[in-house]
C-alpha positions in Angstrom: -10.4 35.8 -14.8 -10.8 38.3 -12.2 -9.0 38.4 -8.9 -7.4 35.6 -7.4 -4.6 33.2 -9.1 -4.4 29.7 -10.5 -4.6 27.1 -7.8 -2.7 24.1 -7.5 -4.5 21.5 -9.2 -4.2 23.4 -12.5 -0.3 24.3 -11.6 0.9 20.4 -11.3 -1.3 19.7 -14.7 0.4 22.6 -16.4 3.8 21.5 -15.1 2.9 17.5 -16.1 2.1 18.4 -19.6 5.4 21.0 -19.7 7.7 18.6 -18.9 6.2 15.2 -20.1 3.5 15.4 -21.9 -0.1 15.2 -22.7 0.4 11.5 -21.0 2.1 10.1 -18.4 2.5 6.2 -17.3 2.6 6.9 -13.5 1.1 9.1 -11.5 2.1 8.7 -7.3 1.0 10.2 -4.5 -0.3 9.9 -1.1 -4.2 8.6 -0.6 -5.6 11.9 0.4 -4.9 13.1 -2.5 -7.4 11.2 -4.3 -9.6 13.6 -4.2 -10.1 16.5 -5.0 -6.7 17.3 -5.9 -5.9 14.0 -8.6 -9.8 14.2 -9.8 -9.2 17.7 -10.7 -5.8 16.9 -12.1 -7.5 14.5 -14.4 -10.9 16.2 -15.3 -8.6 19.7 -16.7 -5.8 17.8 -18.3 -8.1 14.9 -20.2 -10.9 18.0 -21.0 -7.8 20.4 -22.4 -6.1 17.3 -24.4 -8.6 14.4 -24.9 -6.1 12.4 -23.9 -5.6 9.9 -21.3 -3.8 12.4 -18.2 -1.9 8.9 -16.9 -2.3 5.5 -17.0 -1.7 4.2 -13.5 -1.9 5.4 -10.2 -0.1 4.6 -7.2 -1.3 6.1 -4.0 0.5 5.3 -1.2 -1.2 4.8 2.8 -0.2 7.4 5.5 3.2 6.6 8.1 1.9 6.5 11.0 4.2 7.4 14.4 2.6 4.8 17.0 -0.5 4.7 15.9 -1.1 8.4 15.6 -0.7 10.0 12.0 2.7 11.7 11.3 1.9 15.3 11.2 4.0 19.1 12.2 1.1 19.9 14.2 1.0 16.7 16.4 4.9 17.3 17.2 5.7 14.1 15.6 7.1 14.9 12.8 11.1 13.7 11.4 12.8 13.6 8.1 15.0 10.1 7.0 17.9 12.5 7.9 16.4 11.8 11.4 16.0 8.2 11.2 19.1 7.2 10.1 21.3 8.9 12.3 20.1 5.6 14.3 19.5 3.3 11.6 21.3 2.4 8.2 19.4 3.5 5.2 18.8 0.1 3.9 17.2 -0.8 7.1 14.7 2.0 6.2 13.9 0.6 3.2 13.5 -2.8 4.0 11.5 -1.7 6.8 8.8 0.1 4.5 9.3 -2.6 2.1 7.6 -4.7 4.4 4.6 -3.1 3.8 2.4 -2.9 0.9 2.6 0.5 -0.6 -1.0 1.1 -0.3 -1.4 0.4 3.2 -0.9 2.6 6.2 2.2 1.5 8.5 3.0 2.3 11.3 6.4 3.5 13.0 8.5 3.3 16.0 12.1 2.4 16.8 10.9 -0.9 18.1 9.3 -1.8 14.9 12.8 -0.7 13.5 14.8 -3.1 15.4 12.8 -5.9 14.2 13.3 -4.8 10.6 17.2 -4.9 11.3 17.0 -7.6 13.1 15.7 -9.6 9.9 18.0 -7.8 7.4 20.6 -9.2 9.6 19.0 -12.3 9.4 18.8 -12.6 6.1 22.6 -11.2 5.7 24.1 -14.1 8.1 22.7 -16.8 5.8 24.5 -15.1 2.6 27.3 -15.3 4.8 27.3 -18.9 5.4 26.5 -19.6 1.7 29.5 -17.7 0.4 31.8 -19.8 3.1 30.7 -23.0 1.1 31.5 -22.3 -2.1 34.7 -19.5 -1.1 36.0 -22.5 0.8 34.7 -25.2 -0.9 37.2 -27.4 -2.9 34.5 -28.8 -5.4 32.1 -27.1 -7.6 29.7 -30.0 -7.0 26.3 -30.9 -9.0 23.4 -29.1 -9.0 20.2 -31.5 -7.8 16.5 -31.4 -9.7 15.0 -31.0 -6.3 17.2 -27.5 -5.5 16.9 -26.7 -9.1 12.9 -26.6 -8.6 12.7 -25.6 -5.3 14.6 -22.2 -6.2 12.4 -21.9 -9.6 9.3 -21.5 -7.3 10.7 -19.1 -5.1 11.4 -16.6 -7.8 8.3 -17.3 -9.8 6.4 -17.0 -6.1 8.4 -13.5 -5.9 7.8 -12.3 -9.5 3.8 -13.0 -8.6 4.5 -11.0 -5.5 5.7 -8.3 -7.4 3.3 -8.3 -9.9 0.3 -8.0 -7.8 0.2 -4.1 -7.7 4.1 -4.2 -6.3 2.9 -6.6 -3.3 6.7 -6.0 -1.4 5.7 -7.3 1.7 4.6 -10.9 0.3 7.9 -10.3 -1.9 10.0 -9.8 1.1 8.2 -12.8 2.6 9.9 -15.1 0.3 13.1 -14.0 1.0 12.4 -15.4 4.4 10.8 -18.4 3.0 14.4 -18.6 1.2 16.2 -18.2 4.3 14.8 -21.1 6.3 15.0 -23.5 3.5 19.1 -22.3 2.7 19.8 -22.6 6.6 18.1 -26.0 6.6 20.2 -27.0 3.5 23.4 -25.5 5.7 22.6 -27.3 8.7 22.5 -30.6 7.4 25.5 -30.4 5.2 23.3 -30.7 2.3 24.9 -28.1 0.7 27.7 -28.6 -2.3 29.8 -25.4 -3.5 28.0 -25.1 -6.8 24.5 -25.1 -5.1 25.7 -22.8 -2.4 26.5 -20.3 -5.1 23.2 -20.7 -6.7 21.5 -20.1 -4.2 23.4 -17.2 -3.5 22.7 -15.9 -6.4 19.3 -15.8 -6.3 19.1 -14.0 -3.1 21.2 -11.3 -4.1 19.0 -11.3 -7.6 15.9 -10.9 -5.9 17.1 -8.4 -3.5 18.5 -6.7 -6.2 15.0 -5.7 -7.1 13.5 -3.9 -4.0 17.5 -2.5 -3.9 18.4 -4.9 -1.0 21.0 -6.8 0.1 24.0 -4.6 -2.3 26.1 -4.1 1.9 27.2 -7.2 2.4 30.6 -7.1 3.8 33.5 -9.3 3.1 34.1 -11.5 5.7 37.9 -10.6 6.4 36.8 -7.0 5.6 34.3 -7.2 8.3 36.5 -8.7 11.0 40.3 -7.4 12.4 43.3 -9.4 12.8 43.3 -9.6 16.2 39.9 -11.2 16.3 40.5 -13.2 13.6 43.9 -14.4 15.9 41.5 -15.1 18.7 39.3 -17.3 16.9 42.6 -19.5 15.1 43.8 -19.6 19.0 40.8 -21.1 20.6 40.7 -23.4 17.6 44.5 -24.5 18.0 42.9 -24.9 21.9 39.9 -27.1 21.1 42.6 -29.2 18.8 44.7 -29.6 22.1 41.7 -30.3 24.1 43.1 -27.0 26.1 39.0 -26.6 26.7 39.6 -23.9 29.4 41.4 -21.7 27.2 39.3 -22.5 24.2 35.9 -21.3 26.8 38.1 -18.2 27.5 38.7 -16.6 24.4 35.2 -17.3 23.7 34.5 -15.5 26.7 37.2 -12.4 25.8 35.3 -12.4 21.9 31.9 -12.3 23.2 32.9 -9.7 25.3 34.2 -7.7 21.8 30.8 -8.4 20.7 31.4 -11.7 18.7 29.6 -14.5 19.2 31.0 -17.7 18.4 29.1 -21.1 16.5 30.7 -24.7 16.2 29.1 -26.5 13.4 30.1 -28.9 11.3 31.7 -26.8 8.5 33.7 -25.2 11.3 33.3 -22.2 13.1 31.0 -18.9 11.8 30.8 -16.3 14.3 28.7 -12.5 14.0 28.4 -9.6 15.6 26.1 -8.7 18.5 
């Protein structure tokens, strides 16, 4: 062999084939590697073996820090460790699950807040569904029009998914499923049964790009003393006390809850 040493091509084929065999099923990695570090990969492995090296590929597009490639030299450079010192975890995820793998996307906090701010979104209306059928005193039937409007959803997702992991189109229909369940909400079209369906399938779906598992128990999520506040201004409203009632409101806003009348009473969130 002469001087020199083995170079890295031939060290990750040596460690593939060490630790799982002639053939793999995936094979990831970022898009420069393409070439000539994945073609060489291939051309030693399948010439040593005769075997297929690995059946798929996935190569995944660059992150770019407003619009400039992340990169040590550039000074740009942060771990997750970074990140979520600001943000939750699962605001990360959901954030480069709005992507498609393949392409490049690009980062900055502001892009960040928006992916919270739909996670949150998205969050608020599982809320509402598990008040109607937690407080409902029905199960209710379930109608052919939900029961087929939900079906197309998931099969619309499962298409998503099985377009080369398409998890921004996939996440798109969890919006899609938002509007539609807040519509439903709004107009008290909602029974307890369907509620929970619906429910369901949300937190099914999620479930598959590892979303949507922090949901937080209403009277986990909210002290006694708020939840005092908000059984006061109601015992206001009920006395037509509307100055009080507009106070508290006032007070919780100011605690950073924000208060909604609707028709199937009073849901409030954070802010």
């Amino acid at each position: 062999w002469g001087e020199g040493r083995p170079g890295w091509h031939i060290e990750c084929s040596v460690m593939s084939m060490k630790y799982l065999g002639d053939t793999i099923d995936i094979h990831c990695g970022g898009a420069d590697l393409v070439f000539p570090h994945h073609e060489n990969e291939i051309a030693q492995s399948e010439s040593a073996t005769g075997k297929t090296f690995a059946r798929y590929w996935l190569h995944n597009g660059f992150i770019n820090i407003n619009n400039e490639k992340m990169s040590k030299s550039k000074g740009n450079f942060f771990t997750v460790r970074d990140i979520v010192k600001h943000f939750d975890y699962e605001v990360l995820r959901f954030f480069m699950l709005s992507a498609h793998y393949r392409s490049p996307i690009n980062f900055s906090d502001e892009l960040l807040q928006q992916a919270e701010k739909g996670l949150d979104r998205i969050y608020e209306c599982l809320l509402n569904l598990k008040r109607i059928f937690k407080e409902g005193v029905t199960g209710g039937a379930l109608s052919e029009e939900l029961v087929e409007n939900l079906k197309g959803y998931k099969e619309k997702f499962i298409e998503a998914m099985d377009d080369d992991l398409n998890t921004a189109d996939a996440v798109s229909v969890l919006f899609e499923m938002v509007r539609y369940a807040n519509g439903l909400i709004n107009g008290q079209a909602l029974n307890p049964a369907e509620a929970k369906v619906v429910y369901d399938l949300f937190k099914e779906l999620g479930g598959v790009l590892g979303l949507l598992g922090n949901e937080k128990d209403e009277d986990e999520d909210i002290d006694q003393k708020i939840k005092d506040l908000i059984e006061k201004r109601q015992e206001a409203r009920k006395n037509k006390n509307w100055a009080e009632a507009d106070a508290i409101r006032d007070r919780l806003k100011e605690m950073g809850i924000v208060l909604e009348d609707t028709p199937q009473g009073v849901r409030w969130k954070r802010i």
